[in-house]
Residue frames relative to the residue before (quaternion, step in Angstrom):
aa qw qx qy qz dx dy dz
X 1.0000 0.0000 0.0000 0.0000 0.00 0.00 0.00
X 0.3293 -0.7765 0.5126 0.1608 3.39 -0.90 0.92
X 0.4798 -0.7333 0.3275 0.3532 3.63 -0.72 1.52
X 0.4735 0.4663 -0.5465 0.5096 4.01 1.01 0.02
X 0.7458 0.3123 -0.4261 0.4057 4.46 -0.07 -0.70
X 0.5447 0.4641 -0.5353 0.4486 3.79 0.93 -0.03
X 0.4752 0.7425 -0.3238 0.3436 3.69 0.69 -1.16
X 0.8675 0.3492 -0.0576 0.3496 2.88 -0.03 -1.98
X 0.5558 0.5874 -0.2737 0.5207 3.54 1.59 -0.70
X 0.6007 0.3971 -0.3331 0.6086 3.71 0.98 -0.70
X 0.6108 0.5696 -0.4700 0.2856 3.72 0.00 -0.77
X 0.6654 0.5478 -0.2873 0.4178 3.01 1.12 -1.76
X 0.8902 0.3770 -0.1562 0.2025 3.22 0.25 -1.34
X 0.4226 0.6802 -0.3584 0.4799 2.74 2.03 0.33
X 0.6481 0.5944 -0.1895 0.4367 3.32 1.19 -1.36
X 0.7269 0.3035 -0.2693 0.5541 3.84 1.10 -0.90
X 0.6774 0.4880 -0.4401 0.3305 3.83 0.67 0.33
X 0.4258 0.7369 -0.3296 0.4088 2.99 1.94 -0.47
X 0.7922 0.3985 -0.1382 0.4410 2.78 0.80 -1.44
X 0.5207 0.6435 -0.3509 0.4378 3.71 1.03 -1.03
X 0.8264 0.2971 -0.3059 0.3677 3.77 0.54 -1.30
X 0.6313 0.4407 -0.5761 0.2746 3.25 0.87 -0.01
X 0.5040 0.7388 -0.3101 0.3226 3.41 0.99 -0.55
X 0.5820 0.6286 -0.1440 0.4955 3.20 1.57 -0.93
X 0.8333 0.2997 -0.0663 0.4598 2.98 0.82 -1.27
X 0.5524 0.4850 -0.3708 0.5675 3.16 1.13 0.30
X 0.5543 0.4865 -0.3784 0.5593 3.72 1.54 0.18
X 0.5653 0.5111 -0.3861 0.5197 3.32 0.91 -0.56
X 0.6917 0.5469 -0.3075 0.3577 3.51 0.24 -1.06
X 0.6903 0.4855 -0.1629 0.5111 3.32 1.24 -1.21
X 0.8470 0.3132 -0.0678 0.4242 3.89 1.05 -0.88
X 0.2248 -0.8466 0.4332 0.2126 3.09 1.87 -0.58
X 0.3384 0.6392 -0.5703 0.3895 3.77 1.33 1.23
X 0.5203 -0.6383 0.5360 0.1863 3.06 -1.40 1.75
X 0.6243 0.6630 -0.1861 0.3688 3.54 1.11 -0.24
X 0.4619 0.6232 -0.0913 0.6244 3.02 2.12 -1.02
X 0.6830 0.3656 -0.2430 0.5838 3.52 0.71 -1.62
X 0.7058 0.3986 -0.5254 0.2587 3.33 -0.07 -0.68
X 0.5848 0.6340 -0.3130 0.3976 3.47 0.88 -1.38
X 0.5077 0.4695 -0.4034 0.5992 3.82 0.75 -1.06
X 0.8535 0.2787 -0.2813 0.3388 3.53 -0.79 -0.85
X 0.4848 0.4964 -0.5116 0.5067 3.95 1.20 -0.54
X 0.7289 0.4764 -0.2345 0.4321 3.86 0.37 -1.44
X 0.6678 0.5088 -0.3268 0.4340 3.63 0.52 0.18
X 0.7447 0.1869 -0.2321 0.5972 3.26 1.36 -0.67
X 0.4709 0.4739 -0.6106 0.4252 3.54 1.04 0.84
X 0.5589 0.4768 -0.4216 0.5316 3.91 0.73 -0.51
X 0.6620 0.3449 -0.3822 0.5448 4.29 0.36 -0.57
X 0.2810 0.6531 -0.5265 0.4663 4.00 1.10 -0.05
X 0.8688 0.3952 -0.0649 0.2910 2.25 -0.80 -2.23
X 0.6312 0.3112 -0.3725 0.6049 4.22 0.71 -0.39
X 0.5214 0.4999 -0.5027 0.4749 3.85 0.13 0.21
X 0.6223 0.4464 -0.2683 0.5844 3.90 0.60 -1.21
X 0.7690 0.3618 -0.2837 0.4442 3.95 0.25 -0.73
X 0.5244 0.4585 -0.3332 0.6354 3.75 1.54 -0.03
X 0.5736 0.5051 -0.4869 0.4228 3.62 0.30 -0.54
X 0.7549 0.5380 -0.1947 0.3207 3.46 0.83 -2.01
X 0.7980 0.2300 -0.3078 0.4642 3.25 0.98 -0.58
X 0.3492 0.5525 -0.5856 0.4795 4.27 0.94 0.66
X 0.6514 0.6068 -0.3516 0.2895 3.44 0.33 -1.30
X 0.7919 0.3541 -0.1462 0.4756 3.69 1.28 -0.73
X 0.2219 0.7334 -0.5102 0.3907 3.05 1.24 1.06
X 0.6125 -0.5985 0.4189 0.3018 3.46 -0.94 0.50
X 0.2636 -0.6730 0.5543 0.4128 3.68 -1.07 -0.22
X 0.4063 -0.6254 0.6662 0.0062 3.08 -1.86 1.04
X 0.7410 -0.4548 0.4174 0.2643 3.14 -1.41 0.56
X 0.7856 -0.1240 -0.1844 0.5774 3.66 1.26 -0.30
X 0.3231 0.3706 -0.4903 0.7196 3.05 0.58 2.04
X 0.3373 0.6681 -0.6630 0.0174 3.78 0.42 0.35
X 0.6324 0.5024 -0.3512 0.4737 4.22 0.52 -0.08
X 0.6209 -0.5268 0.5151 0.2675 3.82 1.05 0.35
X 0.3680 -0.7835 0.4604 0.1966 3.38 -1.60 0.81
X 0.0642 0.8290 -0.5529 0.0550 3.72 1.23 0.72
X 0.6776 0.4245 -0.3326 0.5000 3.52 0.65 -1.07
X 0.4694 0.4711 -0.6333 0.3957 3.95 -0.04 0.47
X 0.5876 0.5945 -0.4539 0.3087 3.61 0.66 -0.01
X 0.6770 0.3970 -0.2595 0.5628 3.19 1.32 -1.26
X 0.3428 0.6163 -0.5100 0.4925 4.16 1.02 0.32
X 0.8401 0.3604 -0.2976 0.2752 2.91 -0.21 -1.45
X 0.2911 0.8904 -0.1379 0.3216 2.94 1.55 -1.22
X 0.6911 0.4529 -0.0057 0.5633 3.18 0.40 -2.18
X 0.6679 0.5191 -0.2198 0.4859 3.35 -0.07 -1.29
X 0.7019 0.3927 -0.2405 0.5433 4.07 1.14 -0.45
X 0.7159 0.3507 -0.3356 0.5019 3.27 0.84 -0.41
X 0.6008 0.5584 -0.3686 0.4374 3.56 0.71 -0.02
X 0.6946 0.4343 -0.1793 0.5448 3.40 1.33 -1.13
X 0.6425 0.4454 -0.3492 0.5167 3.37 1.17 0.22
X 0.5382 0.5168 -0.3078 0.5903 3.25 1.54 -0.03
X 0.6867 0.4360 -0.3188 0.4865 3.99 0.34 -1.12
X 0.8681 0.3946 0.0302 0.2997 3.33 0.27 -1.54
X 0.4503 0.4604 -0.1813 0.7433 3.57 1.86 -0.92
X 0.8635 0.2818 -0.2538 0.3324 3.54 -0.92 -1.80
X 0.6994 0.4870 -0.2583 0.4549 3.82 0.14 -1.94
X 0.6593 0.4853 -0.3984 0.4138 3.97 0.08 -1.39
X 0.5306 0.6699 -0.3245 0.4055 3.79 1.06 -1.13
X 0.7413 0.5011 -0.2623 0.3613 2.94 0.22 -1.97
X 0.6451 0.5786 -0.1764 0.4668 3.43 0.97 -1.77
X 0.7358 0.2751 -0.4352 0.4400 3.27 -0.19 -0.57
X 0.5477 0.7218 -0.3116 0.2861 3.43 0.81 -1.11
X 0.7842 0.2122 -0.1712 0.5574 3.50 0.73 -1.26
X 0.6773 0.4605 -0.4685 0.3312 3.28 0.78 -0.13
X 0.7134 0.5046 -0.3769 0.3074 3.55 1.30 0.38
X 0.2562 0.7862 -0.1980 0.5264 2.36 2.21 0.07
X 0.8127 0.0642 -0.1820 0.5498 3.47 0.76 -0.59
X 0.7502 0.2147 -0.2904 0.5538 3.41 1.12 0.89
X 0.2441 -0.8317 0.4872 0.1063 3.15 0.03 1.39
X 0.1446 -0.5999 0.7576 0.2128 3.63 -1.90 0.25
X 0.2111 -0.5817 0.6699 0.4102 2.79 -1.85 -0.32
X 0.5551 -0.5634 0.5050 0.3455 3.25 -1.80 0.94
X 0.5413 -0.5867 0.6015 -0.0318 2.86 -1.75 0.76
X 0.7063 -0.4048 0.1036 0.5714 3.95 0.51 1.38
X 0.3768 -0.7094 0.5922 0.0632 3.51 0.33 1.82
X 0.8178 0.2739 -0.4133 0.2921 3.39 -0.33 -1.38
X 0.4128 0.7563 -0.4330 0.2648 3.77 0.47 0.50
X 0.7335 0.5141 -0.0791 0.4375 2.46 1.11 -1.49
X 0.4558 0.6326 -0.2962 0.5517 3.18 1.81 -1.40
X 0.6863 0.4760 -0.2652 0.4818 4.00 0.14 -1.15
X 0.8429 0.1865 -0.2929 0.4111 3.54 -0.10 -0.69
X 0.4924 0.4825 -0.5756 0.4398 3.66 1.19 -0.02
X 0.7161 0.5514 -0.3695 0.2160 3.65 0.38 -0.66
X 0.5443 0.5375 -0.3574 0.5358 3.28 1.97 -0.67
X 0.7503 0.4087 -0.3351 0.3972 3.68 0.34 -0.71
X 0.5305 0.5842 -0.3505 0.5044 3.50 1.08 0.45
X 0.7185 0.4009 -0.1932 0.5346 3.07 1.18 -0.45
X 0.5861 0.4338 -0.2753 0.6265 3.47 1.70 -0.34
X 0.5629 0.5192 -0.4521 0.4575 3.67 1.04 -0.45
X 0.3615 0.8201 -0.2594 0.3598 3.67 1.18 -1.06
X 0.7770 0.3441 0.0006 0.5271 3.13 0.02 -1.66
X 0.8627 0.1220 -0.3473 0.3468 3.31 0.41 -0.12
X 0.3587 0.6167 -0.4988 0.4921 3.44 1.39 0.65
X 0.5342 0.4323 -0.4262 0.5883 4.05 0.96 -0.88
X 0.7582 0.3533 -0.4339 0.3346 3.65 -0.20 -0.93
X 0.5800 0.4655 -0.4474 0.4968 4.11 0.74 -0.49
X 0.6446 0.6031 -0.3085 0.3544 3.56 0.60 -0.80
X 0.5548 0.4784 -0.2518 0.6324 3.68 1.16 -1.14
X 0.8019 0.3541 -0.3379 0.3426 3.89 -0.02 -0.79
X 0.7034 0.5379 -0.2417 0.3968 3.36 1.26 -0.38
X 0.5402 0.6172 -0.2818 0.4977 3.17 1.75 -0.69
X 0.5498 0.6672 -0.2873 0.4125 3.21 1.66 -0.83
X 0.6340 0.1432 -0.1425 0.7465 4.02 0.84 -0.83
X 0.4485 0.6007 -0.6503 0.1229 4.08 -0.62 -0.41
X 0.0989 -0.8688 0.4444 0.1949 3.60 0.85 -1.80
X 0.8155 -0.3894 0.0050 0.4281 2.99 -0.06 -0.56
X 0.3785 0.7088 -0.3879 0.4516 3.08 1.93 0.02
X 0.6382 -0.4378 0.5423 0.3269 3.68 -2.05 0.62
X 0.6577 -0.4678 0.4786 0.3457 3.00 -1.50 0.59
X 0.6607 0.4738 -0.3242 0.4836 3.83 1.07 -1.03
X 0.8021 0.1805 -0.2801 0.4956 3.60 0.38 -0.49
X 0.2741 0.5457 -0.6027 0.5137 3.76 0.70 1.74
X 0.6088 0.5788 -0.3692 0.3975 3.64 0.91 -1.08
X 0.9571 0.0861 0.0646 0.2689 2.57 0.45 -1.85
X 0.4426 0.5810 -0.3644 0.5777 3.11 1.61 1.29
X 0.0909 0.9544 -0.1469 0.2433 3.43 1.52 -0.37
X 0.3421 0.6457 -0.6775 -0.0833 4.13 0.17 -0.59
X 0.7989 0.3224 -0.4105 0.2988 3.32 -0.10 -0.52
X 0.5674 -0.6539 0.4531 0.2125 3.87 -0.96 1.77
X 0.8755 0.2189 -0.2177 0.3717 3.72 0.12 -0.72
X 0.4439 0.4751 -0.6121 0.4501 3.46 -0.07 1.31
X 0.5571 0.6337 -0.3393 0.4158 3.58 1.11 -1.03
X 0.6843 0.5041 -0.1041 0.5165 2.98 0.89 -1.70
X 0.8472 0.1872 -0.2809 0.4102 3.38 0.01 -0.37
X 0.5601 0.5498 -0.4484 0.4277 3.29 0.99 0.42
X 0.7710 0.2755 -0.2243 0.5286 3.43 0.96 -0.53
X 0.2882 0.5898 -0.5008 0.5642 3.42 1.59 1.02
X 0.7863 0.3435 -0.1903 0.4771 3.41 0.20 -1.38
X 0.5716 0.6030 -0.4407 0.3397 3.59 0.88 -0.45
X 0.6753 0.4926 -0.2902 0.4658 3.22 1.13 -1.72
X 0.6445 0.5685 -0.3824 0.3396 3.75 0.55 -1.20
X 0.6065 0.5439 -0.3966 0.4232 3.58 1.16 -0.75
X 0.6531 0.5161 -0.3036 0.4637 3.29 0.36 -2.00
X 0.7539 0.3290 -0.4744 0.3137 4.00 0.23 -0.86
X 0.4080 0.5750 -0.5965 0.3836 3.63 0.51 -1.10
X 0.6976 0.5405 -0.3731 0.2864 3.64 0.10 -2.02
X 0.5052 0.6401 -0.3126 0.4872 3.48 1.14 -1.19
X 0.6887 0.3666 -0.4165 0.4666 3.56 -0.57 -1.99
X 0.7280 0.5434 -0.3074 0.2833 3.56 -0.15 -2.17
X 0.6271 0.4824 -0.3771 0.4816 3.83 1.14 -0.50
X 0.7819 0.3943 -0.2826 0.3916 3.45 0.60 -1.24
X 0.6099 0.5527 -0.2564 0.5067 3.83 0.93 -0.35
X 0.4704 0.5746 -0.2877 0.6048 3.66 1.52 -0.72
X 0.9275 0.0796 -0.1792 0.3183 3.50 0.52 -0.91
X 0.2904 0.7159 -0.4936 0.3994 2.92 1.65 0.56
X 0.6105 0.4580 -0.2471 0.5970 3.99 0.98 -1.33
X 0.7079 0.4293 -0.4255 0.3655 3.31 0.42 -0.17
X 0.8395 0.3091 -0.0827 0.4391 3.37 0.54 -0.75
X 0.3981 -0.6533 0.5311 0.3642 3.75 1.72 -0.40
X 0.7141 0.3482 -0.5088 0.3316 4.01 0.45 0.11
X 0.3205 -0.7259 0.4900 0.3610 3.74 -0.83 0.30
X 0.1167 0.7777 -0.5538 0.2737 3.69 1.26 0.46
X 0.8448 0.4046 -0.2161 0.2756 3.01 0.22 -1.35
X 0.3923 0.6835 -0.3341 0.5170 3.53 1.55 -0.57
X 0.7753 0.4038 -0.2724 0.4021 3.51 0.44 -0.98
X 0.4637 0.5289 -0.3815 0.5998 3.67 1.74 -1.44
X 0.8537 0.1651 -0.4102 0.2752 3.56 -0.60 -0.66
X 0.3211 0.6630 -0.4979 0.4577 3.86 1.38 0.13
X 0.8274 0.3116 -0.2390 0.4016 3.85 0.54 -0.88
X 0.6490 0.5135 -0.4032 0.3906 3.12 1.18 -0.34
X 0.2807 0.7946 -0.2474 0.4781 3.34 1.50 0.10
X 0.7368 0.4436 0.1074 0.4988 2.86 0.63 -1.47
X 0.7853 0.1665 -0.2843 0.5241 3.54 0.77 -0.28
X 0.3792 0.7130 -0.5210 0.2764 3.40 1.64 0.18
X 0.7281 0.5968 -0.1440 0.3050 2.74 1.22 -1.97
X 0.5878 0.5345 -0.3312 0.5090 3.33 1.20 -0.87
X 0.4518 0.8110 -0.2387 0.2847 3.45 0.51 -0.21
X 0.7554 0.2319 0.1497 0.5943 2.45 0.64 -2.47
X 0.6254 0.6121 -0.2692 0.4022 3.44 1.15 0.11
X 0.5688 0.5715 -0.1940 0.5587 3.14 1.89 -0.66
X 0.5956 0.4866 -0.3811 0.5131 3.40 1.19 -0.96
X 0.7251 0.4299 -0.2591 0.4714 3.49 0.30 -1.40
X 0.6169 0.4255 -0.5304 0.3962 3.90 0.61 -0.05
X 0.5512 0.7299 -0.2721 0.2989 3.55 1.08 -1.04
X 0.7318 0.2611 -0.1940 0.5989 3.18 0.98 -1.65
X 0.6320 0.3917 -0.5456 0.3867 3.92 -0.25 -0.52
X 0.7411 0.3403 -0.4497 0.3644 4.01 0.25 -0.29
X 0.4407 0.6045 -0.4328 0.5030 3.39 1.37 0.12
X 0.5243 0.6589 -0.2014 0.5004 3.24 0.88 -0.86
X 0.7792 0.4294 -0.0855 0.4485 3.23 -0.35 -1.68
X 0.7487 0.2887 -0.2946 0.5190 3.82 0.63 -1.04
X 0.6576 -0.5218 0.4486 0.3067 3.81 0.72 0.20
X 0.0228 -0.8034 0.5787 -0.1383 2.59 -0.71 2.10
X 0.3517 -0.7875 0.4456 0.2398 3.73 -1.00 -0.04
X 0.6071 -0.4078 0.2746 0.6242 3.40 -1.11 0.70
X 0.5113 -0.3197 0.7112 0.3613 2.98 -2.57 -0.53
X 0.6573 -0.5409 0.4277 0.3041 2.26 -2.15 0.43
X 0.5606 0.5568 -0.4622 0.4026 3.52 0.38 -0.39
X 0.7783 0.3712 -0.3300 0.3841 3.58 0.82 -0.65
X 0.4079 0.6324 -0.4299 0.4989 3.30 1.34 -0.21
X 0.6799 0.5605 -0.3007 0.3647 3.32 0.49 -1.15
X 0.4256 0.6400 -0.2195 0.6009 3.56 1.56 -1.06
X 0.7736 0.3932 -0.2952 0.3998 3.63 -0.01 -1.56
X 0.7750 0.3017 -0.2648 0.4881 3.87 0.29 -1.03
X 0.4689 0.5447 -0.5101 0.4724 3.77 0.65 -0.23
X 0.8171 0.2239 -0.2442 0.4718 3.88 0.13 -1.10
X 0.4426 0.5527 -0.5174 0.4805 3.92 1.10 -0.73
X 0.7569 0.2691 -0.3761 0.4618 4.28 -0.23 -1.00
X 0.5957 0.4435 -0.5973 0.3028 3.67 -1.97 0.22
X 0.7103 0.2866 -0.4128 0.4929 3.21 -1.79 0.65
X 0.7937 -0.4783 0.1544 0.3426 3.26 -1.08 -0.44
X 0.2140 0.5983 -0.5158 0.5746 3.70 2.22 0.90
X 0.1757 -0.7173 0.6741 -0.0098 3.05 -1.08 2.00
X 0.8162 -0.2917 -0.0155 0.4985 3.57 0.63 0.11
X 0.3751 -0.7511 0.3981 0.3698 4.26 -0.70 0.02
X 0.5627 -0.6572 0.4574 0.2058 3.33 -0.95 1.66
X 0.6104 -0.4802 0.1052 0.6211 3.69 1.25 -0.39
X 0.2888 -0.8110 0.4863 0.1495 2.89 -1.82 0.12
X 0.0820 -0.8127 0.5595 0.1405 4.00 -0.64 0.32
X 0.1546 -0.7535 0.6327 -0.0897 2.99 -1.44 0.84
X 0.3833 0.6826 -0.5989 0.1687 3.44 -1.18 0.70
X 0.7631 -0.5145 0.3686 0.1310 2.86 -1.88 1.33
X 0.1488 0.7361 -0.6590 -0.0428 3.95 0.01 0.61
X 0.8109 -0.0930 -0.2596 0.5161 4.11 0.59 1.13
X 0.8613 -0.2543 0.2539 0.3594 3.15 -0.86 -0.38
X 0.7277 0.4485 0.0146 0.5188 3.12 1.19 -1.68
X 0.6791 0.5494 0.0411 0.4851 3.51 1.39 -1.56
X 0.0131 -0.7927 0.5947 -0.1331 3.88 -0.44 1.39
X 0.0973 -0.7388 0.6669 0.0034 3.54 -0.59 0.87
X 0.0728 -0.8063 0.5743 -0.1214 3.23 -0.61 1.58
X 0.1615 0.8184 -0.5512 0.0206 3.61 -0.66 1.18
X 0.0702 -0.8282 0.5536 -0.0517 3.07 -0.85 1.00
X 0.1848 -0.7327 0.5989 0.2652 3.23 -1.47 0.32
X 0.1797 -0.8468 0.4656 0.1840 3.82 -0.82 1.16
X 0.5306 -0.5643 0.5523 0.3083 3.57 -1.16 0.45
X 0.0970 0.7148 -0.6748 -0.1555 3.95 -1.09 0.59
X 0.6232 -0.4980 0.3829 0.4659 2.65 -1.53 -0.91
X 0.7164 -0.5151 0.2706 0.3850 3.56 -0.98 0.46
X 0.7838 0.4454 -0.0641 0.4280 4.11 -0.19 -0.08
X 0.6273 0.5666 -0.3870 0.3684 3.43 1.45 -0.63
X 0.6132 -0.5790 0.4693 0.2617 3.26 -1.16 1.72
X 0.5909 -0.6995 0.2422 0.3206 3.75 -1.10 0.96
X 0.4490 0.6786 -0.3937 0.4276 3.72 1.82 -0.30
X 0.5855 0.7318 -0.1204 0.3275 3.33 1.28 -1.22
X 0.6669 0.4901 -0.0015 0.5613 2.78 1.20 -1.79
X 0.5610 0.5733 -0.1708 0.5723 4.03 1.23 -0.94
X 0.6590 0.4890 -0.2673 0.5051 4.03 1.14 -1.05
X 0.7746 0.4535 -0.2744 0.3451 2.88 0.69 -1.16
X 0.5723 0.6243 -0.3315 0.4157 3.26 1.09 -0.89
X 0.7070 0.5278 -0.1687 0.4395 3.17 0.80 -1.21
X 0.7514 0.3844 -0.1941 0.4999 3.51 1.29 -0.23
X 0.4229 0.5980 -0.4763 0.4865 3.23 2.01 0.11
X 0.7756 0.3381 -0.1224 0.5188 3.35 0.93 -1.41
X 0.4728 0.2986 -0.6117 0.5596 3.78 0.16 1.39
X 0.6106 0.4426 -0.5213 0.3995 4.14 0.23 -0.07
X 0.8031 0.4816 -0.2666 0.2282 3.17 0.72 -1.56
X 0.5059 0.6934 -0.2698 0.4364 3.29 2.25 -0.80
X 0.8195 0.4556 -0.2075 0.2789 2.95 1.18 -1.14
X 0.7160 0.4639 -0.2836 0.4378 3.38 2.11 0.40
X 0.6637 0.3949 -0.1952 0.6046 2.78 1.57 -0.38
X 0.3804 -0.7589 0.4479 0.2805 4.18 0.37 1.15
X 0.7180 0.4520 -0.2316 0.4760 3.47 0.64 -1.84
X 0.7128 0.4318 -0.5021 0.2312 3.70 0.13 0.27
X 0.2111 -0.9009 0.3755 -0.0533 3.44 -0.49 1.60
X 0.6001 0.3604 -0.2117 0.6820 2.94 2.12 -0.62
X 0.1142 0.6769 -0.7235 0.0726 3.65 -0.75 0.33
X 0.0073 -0.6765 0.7043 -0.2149 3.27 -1.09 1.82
X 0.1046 0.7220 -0.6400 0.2412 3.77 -0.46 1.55
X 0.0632 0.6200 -0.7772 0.0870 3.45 -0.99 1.52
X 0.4950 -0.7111 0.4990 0.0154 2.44 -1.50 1.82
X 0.0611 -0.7554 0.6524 0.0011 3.91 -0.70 0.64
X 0.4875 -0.6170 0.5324 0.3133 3.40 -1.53 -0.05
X 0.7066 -0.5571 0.3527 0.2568 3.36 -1.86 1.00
X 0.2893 0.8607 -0.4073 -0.0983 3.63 1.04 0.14
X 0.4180 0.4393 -0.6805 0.4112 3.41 0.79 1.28
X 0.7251 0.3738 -0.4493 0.3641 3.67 0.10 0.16
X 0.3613 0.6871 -0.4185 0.4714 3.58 1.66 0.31
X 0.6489 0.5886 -0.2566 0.4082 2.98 0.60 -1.85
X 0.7609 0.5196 -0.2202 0.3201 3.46 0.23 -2.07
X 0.7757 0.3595 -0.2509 0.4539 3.30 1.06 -0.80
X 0.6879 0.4521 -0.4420 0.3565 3.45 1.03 0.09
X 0.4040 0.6657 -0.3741 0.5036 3.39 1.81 0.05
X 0.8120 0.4815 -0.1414 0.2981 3.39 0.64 -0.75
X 0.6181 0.4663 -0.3292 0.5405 3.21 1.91 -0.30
């Protein structure tokens, strides 16, 4: 993912929640739907999200330091965290609460068709910036599902804002249901039902997104397909095969590949220095994100073995 299509996906969605919660809340204020409030307060800490993801992006490009000697890439997947949790505390729980507690104390709403109007604009502003996460992700996803983009992912903020913007849609859809049938029917019950369903959207999508950023965060490793990449270009020349290999993500952008390689027996130590050096200009050259490359050579002793078995 290029840091302008992460950018530009936060921008958006920063810009339509800004705007969505006041809009929200100033429906709440006017109708006094628990549904409204929630949405105001989900949209407020998606927009305090969304500057947490643009702080991540620019710590992350701090230099490395002497204790920091690997660099701060992984403050993305921090910050990250710190969004799925606040979309849990503050988005999901506040839901839940308000939800059942209007639930067992009903209001009536206060000029519905307000509310009815500005959910419908922020749906349409919520829109736009789900199309705009959508377009940037389609952009690196490939051929993979939209589900294994989540959760296959290094880079934290598309994930996040896609299933930020996903939930923010689906709830409006929610409020706009429960308020729809509140006017319809004269009970505010429903205000509250769609106040909770709200609420367990969010919890939801928070749980996923807590799951992977701490997956994330504690250090993950390439896929397999790139592995597959890694020993395909790591063997040739005189690297008869790799004794093993590890691998893990220290940011987004940033692979640390160590390996140990089989040679051949006898090769003079300049030899042995080429090769290395040509293991790691193949592997750089297929796999961008590897920045660390760490290869200690060792000998082939299954072709030792074979030949002393054989005499």
């Amino acid at each position: 993912m290029s840091a302008e299509g992460g950018t530009k996906a936060i921008l958006a969605a920063l810009a339509a929640n800004a705007g969505i919660a006041i809009a929200k809340f100033v429906g709440f204020a006017i109708t006094g739907s628990s549904a409204m409030l929630a949405e105001g307060v989900h949209s407020v800490a998606d927009t305090s999200n969304q500057g947490l993801l643009l702080l991540g992006k620019r710590t992350a490009r701090r230099k490395a330091s002497s204790t920091h000697p690997f660099g701060y890439g992984r403050d993305r997947y921090f910050y990250s965290f710190v969004v799925a949790l606040m979309l849990f505390s503050l988005g999901s729980v506040f839901a839940l609460y308000e939800g059942i507690h209007k639930l067992a104390e009903p209001e009536e709403l206060k000029s519905p068709l307000v509310a009815v109007v500005i959910l419908v604009i922020a749906i349409g502003l919520e829109i736009f910036s789900f199309r705009t996460a959508i377009v940037e992700s389609a952009r690196i996803k490939g051929g993979a599902s939209w589900w294994q983009f989540i959760r296959q992912s290094k880079q934290p903020e598309l994930p996040v804002v896609l299933l930020e913007d996903a939930g923010a849609l689906f709830g409006l859809i929610f409020a706009l249901f429960g308020v729809g049938l509140t006017v319809a029917t004269g009970d505010p019950v429903w205000d509250a039902v769609g106040t909770i369903m709200i609420g367990a959207l969010l919890g939801v999508i928070a749980i996923v997104l807590i799951i992977e950023m701490k997956s994330l965060l504690i250090g993950e490793g390439a896929t397999e397909s790139v592995l597959e990449v890694i020993n395909t270009q790591l063997v040739g020349g005189r690297v008869r095969r790799i004794i093993h290999l590890r691998t893990q993500y220290l940011g987004p952008d940033e692979l640390l590949i160590a390996a140990k390689i089989a040679l051949r027996p006898g090769l003079p130590v300049a030899e042995v220095a080429q090769e290395i050096d040509e293991a790691e200009q193949r592997v750089r050259g297929s796999v961008p994100d590897a920045r660390l490359i760490y290869l200690e050579p060792d000998l082939d002793r299954s072709e030792t073995e074979t030949t002393d078995h054989s005499r």
